[in-house]
N, CA, C and O atoms as a DFTB+ gen file, in Angstrom:
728 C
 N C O
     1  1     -19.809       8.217      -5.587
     2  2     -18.540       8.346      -4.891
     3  2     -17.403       8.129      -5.898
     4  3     -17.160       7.094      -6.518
     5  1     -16.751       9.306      -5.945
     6  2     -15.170       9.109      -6.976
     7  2     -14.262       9.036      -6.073
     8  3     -14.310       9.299      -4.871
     9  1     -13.010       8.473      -7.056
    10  2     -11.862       8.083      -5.827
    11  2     -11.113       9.557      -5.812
    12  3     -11.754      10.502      -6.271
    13  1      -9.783       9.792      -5.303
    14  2      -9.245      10.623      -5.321
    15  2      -8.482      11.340      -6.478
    16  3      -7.894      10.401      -7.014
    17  1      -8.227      12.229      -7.021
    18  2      -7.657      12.446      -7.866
    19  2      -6.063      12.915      -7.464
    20  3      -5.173      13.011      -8.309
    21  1      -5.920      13.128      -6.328
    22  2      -4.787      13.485      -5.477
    23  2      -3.778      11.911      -5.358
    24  3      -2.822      11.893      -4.583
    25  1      -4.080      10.845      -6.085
    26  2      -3.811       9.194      -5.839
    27  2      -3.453       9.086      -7.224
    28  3      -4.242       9.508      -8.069
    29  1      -2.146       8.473      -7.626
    30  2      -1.773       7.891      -8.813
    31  2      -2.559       6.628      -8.928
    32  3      -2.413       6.070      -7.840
    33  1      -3.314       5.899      -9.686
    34  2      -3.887       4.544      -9.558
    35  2      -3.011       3.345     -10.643
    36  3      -3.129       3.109     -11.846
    37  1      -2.380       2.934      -9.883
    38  2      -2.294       1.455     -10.941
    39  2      -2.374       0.142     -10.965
    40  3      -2.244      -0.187      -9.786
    41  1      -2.545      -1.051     -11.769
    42  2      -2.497      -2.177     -11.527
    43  2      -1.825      -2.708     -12.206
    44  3      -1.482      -2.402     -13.348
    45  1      -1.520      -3.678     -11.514
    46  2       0.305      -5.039     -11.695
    47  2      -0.660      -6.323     -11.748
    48  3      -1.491      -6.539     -10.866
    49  1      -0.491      -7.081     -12.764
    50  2      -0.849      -8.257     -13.566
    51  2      -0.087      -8.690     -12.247
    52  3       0.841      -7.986     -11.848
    53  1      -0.445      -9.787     -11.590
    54  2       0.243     -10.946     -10.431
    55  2      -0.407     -11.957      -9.693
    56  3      -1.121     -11.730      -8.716
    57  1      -0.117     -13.291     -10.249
    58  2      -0.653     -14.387      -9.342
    59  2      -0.298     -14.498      -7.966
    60  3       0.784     -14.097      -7.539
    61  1      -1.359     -15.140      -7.111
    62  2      -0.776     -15.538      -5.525
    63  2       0.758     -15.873      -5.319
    64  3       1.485     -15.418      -4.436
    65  1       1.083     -16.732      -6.284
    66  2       2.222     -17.178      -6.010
    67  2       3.238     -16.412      -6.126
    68  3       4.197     -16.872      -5.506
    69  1       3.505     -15.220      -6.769
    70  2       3.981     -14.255      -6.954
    71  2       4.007     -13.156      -5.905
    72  3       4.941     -12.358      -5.973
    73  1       3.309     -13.045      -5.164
    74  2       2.955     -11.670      -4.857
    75  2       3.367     -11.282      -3.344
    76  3       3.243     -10.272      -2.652
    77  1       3.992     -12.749      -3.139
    78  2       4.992     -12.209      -1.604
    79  2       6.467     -11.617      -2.135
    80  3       7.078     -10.756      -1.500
    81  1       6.868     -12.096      -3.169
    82  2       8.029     -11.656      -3.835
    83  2       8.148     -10.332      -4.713
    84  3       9.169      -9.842      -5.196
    85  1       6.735      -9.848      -4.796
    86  2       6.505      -8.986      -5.731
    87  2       6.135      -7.563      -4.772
    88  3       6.576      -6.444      -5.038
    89  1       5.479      -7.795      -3.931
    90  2       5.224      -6.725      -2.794
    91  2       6.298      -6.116      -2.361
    92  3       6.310      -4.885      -2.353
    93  1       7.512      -6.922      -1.876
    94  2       8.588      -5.691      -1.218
    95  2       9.238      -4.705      -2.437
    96  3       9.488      -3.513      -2.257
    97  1       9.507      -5.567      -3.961
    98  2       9.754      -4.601      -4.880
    99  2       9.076      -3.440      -5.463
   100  3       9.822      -2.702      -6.106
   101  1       7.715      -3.062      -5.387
   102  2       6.372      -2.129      -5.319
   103  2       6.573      -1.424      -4.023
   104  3       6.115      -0.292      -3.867
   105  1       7.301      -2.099      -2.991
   106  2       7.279      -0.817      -2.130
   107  2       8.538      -0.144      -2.225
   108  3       8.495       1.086      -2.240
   109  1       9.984      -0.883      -2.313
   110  2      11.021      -0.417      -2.918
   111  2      10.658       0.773      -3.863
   112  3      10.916       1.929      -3.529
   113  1       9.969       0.426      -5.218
   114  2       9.846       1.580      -5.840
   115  2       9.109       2.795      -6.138
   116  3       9.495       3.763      -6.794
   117  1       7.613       2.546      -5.367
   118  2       6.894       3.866      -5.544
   119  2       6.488       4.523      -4.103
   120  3       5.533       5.285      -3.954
   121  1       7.617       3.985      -2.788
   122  2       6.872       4.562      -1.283
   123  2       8.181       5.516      -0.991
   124  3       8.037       6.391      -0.137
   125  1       9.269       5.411      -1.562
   126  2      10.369       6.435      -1.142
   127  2      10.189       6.241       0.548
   128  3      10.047       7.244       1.248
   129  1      10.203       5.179       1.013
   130  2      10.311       4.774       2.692
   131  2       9.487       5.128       3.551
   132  3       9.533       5.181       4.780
   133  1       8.347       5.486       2.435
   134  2       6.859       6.298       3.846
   135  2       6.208       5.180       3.813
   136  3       6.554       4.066       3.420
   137  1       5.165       5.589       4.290
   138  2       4.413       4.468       5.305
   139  2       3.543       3.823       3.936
   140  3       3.156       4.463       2.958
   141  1       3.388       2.481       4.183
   142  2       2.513       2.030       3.149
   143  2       1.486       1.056       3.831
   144  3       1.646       0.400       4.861
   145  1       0.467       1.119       3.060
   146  2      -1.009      -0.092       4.029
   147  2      -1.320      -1.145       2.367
   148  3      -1.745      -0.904       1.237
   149  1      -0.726      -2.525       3.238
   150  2      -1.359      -3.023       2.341
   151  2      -2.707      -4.171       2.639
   152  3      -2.653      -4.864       3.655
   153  1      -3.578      -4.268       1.934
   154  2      -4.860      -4.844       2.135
   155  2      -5.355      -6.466       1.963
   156  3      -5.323      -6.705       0.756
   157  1      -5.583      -7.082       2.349
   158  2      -5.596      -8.112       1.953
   159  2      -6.896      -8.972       2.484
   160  3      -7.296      -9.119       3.639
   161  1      -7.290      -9.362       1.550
   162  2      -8.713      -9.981       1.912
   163  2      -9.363     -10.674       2.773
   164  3     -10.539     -10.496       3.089
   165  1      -8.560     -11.571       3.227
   166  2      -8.982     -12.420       4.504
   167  2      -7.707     -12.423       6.101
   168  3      -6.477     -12.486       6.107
   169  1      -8.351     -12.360       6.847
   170  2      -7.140     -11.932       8.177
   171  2      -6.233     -13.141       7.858
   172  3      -5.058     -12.797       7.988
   173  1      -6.346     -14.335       7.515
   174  2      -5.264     -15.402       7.889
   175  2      -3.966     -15.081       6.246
   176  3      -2.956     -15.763       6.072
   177  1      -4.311     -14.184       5.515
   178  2      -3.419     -13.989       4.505
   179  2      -2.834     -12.423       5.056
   180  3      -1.732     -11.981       4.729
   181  1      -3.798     -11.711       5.938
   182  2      -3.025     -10.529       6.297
   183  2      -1.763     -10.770       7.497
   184  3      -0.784     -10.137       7.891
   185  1      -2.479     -12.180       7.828
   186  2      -1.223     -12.478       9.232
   187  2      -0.287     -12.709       8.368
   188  3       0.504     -11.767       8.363
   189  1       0.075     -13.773       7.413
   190  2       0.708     -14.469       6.928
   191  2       1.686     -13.601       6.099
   192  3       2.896     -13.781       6.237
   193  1       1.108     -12.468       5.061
   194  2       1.771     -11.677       4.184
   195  2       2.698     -10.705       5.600
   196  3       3.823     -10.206       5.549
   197  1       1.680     -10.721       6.785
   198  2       2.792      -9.842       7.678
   199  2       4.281     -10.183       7.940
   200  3       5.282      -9.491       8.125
   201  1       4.001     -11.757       7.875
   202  2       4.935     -12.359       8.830
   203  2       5.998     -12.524       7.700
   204  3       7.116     -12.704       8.183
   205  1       5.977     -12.517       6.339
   206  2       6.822     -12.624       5.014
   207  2       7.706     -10.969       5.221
   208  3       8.901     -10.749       5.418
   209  1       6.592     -10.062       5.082
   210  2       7.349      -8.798       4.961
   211  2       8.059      -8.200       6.358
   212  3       7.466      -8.001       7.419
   213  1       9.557      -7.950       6.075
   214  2      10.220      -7.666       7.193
   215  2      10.156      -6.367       7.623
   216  3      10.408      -5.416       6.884
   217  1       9.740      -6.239       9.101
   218  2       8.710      -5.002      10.024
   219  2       7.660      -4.997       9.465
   220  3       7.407      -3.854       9.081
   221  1       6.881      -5.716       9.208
   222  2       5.334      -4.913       8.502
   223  2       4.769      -5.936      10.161
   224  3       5.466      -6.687      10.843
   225  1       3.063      -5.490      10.381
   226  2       2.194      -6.045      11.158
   227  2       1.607      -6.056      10.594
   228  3       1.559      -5.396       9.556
   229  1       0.589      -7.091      11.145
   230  2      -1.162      -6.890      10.784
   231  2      -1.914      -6.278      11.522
   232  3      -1.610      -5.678      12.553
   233  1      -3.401      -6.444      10.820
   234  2      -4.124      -5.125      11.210
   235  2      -5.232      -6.187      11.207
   236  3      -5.524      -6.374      10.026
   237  1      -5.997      -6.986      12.025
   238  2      -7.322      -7.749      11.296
   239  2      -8.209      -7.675      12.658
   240  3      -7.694      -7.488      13.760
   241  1      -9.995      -7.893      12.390
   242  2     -10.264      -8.542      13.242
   243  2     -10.111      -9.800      14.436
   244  3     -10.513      -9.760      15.599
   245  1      -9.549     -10.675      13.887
   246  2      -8.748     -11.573      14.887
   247  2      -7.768     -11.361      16.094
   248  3      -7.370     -12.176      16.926
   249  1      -7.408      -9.588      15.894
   250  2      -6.385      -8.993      16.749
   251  2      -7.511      -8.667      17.775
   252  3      -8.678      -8.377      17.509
   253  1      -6.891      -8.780      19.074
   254  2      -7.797      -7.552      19.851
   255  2      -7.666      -6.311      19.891
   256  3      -6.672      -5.723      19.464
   257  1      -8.921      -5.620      20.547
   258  2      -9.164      -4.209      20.534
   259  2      -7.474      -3.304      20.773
   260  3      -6.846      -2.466      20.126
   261  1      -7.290      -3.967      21.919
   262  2      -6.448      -2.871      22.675
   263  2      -4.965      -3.339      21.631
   264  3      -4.232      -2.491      21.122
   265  1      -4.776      -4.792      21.487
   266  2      -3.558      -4.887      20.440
   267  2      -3.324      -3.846      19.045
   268  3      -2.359      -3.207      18.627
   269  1      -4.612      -4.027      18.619
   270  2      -5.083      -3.205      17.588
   271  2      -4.611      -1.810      17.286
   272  3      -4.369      -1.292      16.196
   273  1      -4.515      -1.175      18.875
   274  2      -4.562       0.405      18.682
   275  2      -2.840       0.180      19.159
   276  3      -1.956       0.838      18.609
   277  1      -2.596      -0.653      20.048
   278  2      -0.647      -0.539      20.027
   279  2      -0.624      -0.307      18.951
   280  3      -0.339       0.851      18.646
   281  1      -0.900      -1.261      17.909
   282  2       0.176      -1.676      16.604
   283  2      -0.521      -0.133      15.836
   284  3       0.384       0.646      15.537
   285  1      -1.797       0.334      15.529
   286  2      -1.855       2.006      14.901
   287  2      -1.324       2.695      15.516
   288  3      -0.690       3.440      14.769
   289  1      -1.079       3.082      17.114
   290  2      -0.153       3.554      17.388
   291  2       1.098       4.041      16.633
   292  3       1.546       5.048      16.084
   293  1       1.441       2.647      16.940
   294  2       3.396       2.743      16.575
   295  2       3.717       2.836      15.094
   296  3       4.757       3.364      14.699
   297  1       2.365       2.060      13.887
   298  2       2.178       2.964      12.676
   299  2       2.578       3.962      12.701
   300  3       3.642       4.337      12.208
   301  1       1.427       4.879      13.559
   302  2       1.589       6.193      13.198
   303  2       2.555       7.266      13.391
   304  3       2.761       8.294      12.745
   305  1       3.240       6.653      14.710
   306  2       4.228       7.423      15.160
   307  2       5.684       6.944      14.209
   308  3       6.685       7.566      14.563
   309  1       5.851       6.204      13.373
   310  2       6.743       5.741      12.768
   311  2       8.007       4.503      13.179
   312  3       9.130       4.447      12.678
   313  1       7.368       3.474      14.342
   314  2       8.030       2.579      14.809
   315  2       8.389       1.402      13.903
   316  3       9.435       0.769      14.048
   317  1       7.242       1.067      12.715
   318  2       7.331       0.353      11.784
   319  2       6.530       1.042      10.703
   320  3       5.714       1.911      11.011
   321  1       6.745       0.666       9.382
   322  2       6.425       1.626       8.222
   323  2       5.288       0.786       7.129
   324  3       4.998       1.303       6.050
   325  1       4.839      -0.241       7.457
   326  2       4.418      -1.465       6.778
   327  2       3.043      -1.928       7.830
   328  3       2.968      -2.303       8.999
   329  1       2.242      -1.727       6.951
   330  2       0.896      -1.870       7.994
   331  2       0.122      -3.067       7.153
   332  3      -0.451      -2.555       6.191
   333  1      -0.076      -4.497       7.210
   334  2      -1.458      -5.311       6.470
   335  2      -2.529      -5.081       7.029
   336  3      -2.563      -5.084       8.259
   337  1      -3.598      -4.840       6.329
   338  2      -4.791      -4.934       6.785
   339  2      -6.015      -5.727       6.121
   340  3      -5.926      -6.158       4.971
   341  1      -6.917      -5.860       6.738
   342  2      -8.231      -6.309       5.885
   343  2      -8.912      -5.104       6.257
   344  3      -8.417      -4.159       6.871
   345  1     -10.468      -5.247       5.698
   346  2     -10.802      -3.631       5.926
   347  2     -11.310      -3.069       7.503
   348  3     -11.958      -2.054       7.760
   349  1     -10.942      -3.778       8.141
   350  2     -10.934      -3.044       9.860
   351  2     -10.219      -1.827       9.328
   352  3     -10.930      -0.870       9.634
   353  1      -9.196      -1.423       8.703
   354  2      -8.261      -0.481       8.616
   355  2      -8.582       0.274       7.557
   356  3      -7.853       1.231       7.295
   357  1     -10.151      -0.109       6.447
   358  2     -10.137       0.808       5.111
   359  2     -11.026       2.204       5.740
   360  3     -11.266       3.232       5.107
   361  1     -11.360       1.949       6.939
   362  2     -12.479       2.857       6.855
   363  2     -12.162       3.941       8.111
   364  3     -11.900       3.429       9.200
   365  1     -12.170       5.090       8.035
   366  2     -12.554       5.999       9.332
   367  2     -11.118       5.908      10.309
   368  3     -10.987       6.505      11.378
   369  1     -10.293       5.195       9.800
   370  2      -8.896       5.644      10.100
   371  2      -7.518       7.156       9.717
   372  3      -6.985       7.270       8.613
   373  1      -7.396       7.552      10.219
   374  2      -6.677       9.390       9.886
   375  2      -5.291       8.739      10.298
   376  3      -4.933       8.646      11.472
   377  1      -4.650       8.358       9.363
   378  2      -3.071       8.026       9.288
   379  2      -2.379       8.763       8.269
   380  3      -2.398       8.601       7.049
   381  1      -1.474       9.998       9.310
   382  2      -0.915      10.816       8.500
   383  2      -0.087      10.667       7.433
   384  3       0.466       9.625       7.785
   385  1       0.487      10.989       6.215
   386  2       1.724      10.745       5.380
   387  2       1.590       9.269       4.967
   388  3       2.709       8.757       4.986
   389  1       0.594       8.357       4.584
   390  2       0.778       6.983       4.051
   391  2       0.929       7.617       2.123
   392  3       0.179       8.338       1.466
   393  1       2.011       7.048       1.830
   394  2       2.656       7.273       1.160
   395  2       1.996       6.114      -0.213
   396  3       1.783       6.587      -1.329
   397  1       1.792       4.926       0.020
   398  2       1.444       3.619      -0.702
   399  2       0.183       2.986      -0.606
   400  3      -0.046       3.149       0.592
   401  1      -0.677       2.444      -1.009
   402  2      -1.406       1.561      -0.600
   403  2      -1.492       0.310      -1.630
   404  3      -1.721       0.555      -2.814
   405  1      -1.340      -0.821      -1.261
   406  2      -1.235      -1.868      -2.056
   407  2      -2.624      -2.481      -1.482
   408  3      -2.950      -2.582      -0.299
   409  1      -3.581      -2.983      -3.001
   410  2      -4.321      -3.565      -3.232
   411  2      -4.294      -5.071      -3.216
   412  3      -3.613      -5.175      -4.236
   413  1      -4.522      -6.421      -2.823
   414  2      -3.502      -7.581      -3.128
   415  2      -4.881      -8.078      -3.871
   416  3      -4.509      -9.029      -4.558
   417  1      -5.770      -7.964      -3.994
   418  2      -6.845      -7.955      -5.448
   419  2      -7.781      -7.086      -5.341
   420  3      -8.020      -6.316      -4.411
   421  1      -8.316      -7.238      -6.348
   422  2      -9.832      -6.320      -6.827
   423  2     -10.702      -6.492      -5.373
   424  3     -11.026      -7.637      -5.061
   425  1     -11.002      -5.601      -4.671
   426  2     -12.142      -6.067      -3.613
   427  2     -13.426      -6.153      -4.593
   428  3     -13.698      -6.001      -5.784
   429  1     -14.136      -6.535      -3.207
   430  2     -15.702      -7.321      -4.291
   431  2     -16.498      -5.885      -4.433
   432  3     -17.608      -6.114      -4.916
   433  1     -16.353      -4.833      -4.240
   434  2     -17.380      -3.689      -4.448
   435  2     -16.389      -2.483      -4.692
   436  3     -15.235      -2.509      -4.264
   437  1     -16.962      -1.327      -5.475
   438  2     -15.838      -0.301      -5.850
   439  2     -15.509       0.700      -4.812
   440  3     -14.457       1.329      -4.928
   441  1     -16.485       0.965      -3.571
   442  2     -16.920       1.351      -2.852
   443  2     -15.549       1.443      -1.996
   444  3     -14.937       2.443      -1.619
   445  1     -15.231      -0.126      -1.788
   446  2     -14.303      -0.574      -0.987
   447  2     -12.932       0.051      -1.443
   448  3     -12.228       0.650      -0.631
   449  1     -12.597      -0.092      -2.663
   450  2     -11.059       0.433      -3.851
   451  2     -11.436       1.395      -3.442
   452  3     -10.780       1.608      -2.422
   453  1     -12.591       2.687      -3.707
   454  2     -12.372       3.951      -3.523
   455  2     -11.803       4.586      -1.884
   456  3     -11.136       5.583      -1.608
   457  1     -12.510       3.332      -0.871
   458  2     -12.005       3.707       0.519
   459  2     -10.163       3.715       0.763
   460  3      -9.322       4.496       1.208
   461  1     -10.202       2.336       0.166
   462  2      -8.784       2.077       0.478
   463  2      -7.478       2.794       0.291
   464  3      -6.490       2.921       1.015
   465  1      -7.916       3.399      -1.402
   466  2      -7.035       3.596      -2.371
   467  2      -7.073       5.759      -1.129
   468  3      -6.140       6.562      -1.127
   469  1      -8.255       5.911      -0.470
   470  2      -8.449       7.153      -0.065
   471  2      -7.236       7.280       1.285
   472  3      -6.991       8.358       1.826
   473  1      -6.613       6.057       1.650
   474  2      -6.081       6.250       3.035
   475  2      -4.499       7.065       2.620
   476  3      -3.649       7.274       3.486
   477  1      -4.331       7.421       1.289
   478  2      -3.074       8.156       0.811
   479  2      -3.593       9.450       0.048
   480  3      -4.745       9.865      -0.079
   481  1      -2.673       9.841      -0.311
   482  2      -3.652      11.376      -0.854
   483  2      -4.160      12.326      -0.491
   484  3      -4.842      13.136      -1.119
   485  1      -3.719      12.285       1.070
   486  2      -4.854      12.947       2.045
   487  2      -3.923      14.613       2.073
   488  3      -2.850      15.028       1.635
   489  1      -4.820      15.046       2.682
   490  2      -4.807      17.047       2.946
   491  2      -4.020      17.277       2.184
   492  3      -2.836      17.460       2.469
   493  1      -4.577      17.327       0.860
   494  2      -3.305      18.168      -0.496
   495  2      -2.026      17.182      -0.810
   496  3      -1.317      17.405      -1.791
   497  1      -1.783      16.143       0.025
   498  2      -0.760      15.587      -0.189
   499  2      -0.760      14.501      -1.587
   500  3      -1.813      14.036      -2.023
   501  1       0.640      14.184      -2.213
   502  2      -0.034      12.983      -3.263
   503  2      -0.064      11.701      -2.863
   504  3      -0.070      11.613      -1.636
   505  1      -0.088      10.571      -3.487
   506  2       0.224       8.918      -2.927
   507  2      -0.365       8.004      -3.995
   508  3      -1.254       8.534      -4.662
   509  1      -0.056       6.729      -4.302
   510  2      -0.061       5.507      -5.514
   511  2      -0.879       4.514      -4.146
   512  3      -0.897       4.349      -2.926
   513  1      -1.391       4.129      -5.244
   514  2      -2.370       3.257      -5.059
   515  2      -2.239       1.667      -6.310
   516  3      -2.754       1.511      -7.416
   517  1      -1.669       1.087      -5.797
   518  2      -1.184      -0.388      -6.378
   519  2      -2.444      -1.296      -6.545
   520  3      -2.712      -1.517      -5.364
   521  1      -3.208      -1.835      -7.145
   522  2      -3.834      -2.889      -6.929
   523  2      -3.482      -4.308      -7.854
   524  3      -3.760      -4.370      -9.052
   525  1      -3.091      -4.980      -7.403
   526  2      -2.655      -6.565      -8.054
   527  2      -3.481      -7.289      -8.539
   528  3      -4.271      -7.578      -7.640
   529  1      -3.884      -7.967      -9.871
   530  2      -4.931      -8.261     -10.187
   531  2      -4.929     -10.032     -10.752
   532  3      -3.795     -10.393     -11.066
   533  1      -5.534     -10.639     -10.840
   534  2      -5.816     -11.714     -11.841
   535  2      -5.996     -11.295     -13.393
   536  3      -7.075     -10.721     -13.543
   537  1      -5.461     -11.381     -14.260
   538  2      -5.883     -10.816     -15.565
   539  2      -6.886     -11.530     -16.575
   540  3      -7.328     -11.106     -17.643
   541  1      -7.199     -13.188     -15.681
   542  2      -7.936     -13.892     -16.229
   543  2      -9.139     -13.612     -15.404
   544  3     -10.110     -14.229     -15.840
   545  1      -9.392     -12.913     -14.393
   546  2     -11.035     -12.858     -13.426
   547  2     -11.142     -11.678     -13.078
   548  3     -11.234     -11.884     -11.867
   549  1     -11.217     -10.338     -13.203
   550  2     -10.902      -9.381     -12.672
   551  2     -12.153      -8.139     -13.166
   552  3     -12.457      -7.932     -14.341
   553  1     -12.535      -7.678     -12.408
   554  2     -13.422      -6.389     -12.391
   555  2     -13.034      -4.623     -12.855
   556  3     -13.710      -3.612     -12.663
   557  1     -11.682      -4.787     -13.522
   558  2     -11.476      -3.132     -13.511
   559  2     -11.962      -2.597     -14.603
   560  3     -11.726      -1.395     -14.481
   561  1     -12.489      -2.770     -15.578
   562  2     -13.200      -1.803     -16.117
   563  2     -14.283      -1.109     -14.731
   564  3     -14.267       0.024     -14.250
   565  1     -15.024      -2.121     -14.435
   566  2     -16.065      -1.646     -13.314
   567  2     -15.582      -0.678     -12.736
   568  3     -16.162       0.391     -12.925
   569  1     -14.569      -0.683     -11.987
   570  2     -13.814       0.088     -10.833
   571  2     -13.300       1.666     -11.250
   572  3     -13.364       2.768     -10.706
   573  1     -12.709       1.084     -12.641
   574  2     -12.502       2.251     -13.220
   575  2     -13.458       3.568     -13.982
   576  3     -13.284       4.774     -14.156
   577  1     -14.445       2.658     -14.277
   578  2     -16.268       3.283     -14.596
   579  2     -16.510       3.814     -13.222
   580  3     -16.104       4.966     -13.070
   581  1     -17.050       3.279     -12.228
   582  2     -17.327       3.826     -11.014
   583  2     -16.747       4.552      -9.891
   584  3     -17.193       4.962      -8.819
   585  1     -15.212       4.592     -10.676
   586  2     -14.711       5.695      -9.331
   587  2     -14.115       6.704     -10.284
   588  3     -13.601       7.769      -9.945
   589  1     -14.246       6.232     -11.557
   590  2     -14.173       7.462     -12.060
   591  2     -12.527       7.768     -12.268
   592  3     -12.056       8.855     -11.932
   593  1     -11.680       6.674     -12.870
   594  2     -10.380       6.678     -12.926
   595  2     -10.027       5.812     -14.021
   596  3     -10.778       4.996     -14.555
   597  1      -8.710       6.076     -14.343
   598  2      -8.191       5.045     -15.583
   599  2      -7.210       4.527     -15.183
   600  3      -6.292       5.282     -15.503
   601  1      -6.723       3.475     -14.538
   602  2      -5.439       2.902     -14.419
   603  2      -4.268       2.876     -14.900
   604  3      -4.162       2.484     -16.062
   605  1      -3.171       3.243     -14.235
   606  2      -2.209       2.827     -15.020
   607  2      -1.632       1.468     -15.367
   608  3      -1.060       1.206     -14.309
   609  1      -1.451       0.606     -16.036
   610  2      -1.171      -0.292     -16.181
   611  2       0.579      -0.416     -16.305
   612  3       1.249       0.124     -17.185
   613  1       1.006      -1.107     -15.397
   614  2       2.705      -1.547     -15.230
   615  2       2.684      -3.000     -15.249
   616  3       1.705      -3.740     -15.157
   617  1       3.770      -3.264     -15.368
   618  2       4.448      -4.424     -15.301
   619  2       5.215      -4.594     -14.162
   620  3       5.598      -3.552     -13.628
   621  1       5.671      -6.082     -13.445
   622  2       6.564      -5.837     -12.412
   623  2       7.742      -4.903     -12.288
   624  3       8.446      -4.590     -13.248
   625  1       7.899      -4.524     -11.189
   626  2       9.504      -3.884     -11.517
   627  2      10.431      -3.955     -11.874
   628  3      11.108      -3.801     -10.858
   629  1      11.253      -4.128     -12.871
   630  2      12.627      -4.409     -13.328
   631  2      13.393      -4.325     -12.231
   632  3      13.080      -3.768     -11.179
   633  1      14.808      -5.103     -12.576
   634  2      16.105      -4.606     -11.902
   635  2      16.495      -3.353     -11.987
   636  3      16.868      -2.817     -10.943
   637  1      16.502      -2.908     -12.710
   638  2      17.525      -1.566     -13.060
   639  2      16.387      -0.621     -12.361
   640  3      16.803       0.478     -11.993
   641  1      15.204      -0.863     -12.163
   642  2      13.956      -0.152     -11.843
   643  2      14.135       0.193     -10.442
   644  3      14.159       1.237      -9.791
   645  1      14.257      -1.117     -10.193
   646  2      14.626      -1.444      -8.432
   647  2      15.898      -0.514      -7.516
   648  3      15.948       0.189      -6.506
   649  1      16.750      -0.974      -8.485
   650  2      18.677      -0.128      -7.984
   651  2      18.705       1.001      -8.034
   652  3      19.479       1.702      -7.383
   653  1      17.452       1.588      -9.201
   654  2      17.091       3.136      -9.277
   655  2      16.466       4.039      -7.773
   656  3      16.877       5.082      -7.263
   657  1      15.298       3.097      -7.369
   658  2      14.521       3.657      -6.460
   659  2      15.166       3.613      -5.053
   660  3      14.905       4.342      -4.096
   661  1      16.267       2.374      -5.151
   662  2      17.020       2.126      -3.691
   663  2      18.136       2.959      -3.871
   664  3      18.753       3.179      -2.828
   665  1      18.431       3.313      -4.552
   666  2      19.647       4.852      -4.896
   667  2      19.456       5.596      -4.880
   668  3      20.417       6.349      -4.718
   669  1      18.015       6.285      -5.023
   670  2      16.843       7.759      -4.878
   671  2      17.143       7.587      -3.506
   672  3      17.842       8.460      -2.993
   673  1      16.602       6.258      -2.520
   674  2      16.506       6.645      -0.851
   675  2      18.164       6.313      -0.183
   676  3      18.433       6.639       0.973
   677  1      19.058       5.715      -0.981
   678  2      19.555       6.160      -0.404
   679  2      20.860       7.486      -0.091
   680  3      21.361       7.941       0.938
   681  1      20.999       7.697      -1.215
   682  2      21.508       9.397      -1.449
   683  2      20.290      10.153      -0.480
   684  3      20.791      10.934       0.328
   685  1      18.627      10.055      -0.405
   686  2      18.248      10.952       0.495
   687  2      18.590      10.283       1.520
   688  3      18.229      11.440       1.305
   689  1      18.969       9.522       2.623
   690  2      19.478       9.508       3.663
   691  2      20.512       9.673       4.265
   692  3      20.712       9.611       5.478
   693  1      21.514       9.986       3.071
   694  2      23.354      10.320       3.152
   695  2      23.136      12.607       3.253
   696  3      23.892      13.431       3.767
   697  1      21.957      12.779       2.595
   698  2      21.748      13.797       2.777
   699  2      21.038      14.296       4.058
   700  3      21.349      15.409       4.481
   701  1      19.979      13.459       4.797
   702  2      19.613      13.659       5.916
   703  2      20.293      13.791       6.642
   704  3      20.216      14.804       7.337
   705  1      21.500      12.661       6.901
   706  2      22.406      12.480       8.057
   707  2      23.571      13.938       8.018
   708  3      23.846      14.578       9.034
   709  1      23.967      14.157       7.038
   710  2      24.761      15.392       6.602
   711  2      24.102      16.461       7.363
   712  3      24.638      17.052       8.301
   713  1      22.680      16.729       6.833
   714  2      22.208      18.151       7.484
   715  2      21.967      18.189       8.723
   716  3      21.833      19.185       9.434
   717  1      21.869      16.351       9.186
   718  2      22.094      16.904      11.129
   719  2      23.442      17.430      11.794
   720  3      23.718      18.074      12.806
   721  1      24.185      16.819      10.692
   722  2      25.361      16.910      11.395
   723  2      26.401      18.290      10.755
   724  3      27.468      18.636      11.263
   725  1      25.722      18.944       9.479
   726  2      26.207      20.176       9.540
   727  2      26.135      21.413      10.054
   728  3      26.948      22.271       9.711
């Protein structure tokens, strides 16, 4: 199983402690305001990272069934743009236009990166695939051997990085509003 080639792949050097502060700037700069899923290993860090990022939900076993499909629902239809999940959400889910997927570490099998990193990229479309790593414990050679990819390697986002990507969306929304109204 290879991952997608239709998926930019990269990974961001970032400790725990970092990485509630570091997540909204990664989506600031590579989701241009589409939908992004980010993953996170255990449900009580997917509640928790939800409740940090403003509009995002979670996605975990701990939710019930029927809660579950509200909140993909309103994903999908575009009510909120920020989805956490653990992998209830890596597998056998068809969520149109996800634009991002953030990794918040190496999962334990490549199997799993190739699912996750697959929920963007879809029907011809492109999409980045973030994964956050430990640089002192970390598996990506493996990942990158077995799915058959080379990472890009970045650094956090700069400022000037940041003011760039929030000035890309918002000139496109001064242009949206224009063409309704011309």
């Amino acid at each position: 199983m290879k991952a997608s080639t239709n998926v930019r792949h990269i990974i961001l050097p970032c400790n725990n402690t970092a990485m509630a502060q570091l997540i909204p700037d990664i989506i600031r700069c590579y989701s241009s305001g589409g939908r992004t899923i980010i993953f996170a290993e255990k449900k009580e860090s997917a509640s928790e990272l939800a409740g940090l990022l403003p509009g995002a939900r979670a996605l975990h076993g701990d939710i019930q069934q029927s809660q579950r499909e509200v909140t993909l629902k309103a994903f999908r239809s575009g009510k909120f743009m920020t989805l956490v999940a653990t992998n209830v959400a890596a597998r056998g889910l068809d969520i149109n236009d996800v634009q991002l997927i953030i990794q918040c570490e190496p999962p334990r099998d490549v199997e799993a990166y190739i699912h996750r990193s697959g929920r963007t990229g879809r029907a011809g479309n492109t999409g980045v695939a973030v994964m956050l790593y430990d640089p002192r414990r970390s598996n990506i050679a493996k990942i990158e051997r077995e799915a058959g990819i080379k990472f890009e390697r970045v650094s956090a986002p700069q400022p000037d990085e940041i003011a760039k990507a929030m000035g890309g969306d918002a000139a496109e929304m001064i242009t949206e509003v224009s063409d309704r109204y011309a």
